[in-house]
C-alpha positions as CSV (number, residue, x, y, z in Angstrom):
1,X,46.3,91.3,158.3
2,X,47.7,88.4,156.2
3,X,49.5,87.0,159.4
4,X,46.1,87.1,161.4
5,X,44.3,84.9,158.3
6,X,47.1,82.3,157.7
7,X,47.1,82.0,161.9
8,X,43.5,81.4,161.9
9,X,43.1,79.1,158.8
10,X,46.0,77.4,160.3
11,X,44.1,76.7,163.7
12,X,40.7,76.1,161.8
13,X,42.3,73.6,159.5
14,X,43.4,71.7,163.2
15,X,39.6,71.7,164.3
16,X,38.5,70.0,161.0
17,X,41.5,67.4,161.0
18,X,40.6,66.5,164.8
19,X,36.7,66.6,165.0
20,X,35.4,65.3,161.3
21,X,36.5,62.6,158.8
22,X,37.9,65.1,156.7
23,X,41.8,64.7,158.9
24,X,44.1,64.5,156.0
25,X,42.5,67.9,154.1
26,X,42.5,69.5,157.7
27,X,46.0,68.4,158.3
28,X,47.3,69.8,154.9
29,X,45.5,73.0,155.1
30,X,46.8,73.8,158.7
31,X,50.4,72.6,157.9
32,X,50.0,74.9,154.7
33,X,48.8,78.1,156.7
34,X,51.6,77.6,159.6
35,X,54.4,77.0,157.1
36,X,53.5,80.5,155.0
37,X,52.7,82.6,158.2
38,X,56.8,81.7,159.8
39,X,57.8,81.7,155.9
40,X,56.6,85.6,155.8
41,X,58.1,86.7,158.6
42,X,61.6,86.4,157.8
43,X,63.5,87.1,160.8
44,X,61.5,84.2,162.6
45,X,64.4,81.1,163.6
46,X,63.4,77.5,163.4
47,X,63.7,77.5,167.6
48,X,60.8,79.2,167.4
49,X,59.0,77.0,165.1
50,X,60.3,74.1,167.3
51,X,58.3,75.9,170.4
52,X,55.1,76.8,168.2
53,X,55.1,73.1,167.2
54,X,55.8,72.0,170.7
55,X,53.0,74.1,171.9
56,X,50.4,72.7,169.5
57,X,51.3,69.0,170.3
58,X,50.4,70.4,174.0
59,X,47.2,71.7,173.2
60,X,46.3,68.3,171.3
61,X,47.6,66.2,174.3
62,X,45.0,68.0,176.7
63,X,42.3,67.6,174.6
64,X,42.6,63.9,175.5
65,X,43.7,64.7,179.5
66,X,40.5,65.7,180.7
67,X,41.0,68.4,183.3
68,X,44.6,68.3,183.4
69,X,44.8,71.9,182.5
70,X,48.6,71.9,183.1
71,X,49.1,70.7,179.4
72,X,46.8,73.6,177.7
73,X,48.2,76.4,179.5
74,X,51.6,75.5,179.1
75,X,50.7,74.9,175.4
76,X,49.2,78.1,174.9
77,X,52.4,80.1,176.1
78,X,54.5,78.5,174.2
79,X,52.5,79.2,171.0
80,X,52.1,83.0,172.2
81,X,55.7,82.9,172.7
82,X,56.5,81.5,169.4
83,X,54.4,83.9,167.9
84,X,56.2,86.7,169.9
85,X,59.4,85.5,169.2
86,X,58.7,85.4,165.4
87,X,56.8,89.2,164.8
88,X,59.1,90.5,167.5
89,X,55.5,92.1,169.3
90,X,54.2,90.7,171.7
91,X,50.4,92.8,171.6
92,X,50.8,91.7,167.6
93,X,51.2,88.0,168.9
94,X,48.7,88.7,171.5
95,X,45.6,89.9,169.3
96,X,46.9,87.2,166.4
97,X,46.2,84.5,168.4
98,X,43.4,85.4,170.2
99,X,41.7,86.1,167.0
100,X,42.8,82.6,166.1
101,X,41.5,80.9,169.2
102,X,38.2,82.9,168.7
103,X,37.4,81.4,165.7
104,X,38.8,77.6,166.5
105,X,36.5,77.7,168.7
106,X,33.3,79.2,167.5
107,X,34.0,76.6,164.6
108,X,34.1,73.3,167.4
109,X,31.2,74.6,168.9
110,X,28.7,74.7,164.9
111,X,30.9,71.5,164.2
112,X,30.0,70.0,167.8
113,X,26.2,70.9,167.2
114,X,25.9,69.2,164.0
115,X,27.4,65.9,165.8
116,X,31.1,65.7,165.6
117,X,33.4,64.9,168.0
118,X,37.2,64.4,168.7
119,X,36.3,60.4,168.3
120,X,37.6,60.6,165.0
121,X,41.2,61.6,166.1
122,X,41.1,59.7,169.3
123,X,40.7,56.7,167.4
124,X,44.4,57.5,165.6
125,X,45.9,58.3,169.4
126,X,44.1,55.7,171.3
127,X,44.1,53.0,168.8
128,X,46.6,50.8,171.0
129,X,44.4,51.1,174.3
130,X,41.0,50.4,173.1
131,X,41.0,46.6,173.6
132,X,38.2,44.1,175.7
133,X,40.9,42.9,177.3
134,X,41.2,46.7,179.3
135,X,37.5,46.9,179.5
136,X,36.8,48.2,175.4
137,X,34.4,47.0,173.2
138,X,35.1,47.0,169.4
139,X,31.3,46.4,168.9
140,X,29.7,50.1,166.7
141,X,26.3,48.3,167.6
142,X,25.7,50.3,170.8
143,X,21.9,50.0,170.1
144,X,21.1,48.3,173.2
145,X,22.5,50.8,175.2
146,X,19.6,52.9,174.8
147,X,18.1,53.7,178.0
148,X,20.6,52.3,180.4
149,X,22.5,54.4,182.8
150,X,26.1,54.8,184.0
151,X,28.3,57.3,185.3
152,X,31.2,59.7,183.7
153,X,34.7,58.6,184.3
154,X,36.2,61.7,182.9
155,X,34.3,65.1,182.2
156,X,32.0,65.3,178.9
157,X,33.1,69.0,177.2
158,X,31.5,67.6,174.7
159,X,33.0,64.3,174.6
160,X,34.6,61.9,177.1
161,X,34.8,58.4,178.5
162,X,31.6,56.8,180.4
163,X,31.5,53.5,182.1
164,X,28.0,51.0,181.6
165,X,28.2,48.0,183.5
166,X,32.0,47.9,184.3
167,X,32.7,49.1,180.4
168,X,34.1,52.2,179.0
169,X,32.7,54.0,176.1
170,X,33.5,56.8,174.3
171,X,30.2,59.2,174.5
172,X,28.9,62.4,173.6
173,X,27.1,64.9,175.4
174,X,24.1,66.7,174.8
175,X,24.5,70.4,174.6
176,X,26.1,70.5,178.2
177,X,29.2,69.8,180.4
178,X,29.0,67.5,182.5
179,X,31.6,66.3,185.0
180,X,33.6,63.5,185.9
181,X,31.7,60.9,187.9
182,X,28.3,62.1,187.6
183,X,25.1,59.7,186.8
184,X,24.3,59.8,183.1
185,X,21.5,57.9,180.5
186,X,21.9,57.2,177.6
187,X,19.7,59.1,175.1
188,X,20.4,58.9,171.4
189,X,22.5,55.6,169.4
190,X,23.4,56.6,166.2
191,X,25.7,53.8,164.9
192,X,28.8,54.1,167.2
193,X,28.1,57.5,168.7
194,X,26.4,57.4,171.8
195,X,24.5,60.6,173.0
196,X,24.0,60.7,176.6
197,X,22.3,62.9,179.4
198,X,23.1,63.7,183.3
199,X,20.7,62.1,185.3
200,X,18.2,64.8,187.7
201,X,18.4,62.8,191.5
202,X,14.9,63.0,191.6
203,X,14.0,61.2,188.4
């Protein structure tokens, strides 16, 4: 039972460093839980730690590949085979992760719903690509924006890119999916988070 909370505060503490401000408490939490779930099971090797770890940088690098897919599953087996590798069960590893994933994300979605988005760690990964020069704007004031219309350049689940008059913006959806290339309007400015909305053809 211990190995299925220290999992899931490990995975929970992820969510908070990547979707709110609070990164560093997230961050120390997660790398907390992790390190006493392996240090509890005794017979687990650092190998598998290696591949748990590998699998978790996965999972982060297709939260910021859109659709990729590739990255995520591959990411998820090698966590479950960590996992399996380190209880020596692999319905144990099974049900412990699962659990883990269930809560991750039921906690994105109340955390998505109150406003938050990856921005916050995008801005630590991306930090080196979000320039004028490639078509960024550094401006927060995205007030005049309200209103105007542009299209997805990579799918919204919340978050994603959007393109408004030849520049890409980081936006936010509204309650919905919406996919890559789709007509959108922009809805809601609230500083430098830009809700948006698809676009009905007949409006």
């Amino acid at each position: 039972m211990l190995d299925i909370v220290l999992l899931s505060i490990g995975f929970l503490g992820l969510v908070i460093a990547a979707l709110t401000p609070r990164s560093t408490i997230g961050g120390a939490v997660s790398l907390a839980s992790f390190s006493a779930y392996f240090f509890l099971n005794d017979h687990a090797e650092w190998y598998t730690i290696i591949i748990f770890i590998l699998g978790i940088s996965l999972l982060v690098f297709e939260v910021f590949i859109p659709d990729f897919g590739i990255a995520g599953i591959f990411g998820v087996l090698l966590i479950l085979f960590g996992l399996y590798q380190t209880v020596g069960d692999l319905a144990q590893a099974v049900r412990d992760l699962s659990i883990a994933f269930l809560l991750s994300v039921g906690l994105v979605i109340i955390l998505a719903k109150k406003g938050y988005s990856f921005d916050n760690f995008s801005k630590l990964v991306l930090t080196n690509n979000l320039d004028t020069a490639r078509g960024y704007s550094s401006n927060i004031d995205y007030s005049t924006l309200l209103g105007k219309k542009g299209k997805t350049l990579t799918a919204l689940r919340p978050t994603g890119k959007a393109v408004f008059d030849e520049v890409s913006l980081d936006v936010l959806s509204q309650n919905e999916r919406i996919e890559e290339n789709v007509l959108i309007e922009v809805i809601r400015v609230e500083g430098s988070k830009i809700v948006v909305r698809r676009v009905v053809e007949d409006e």
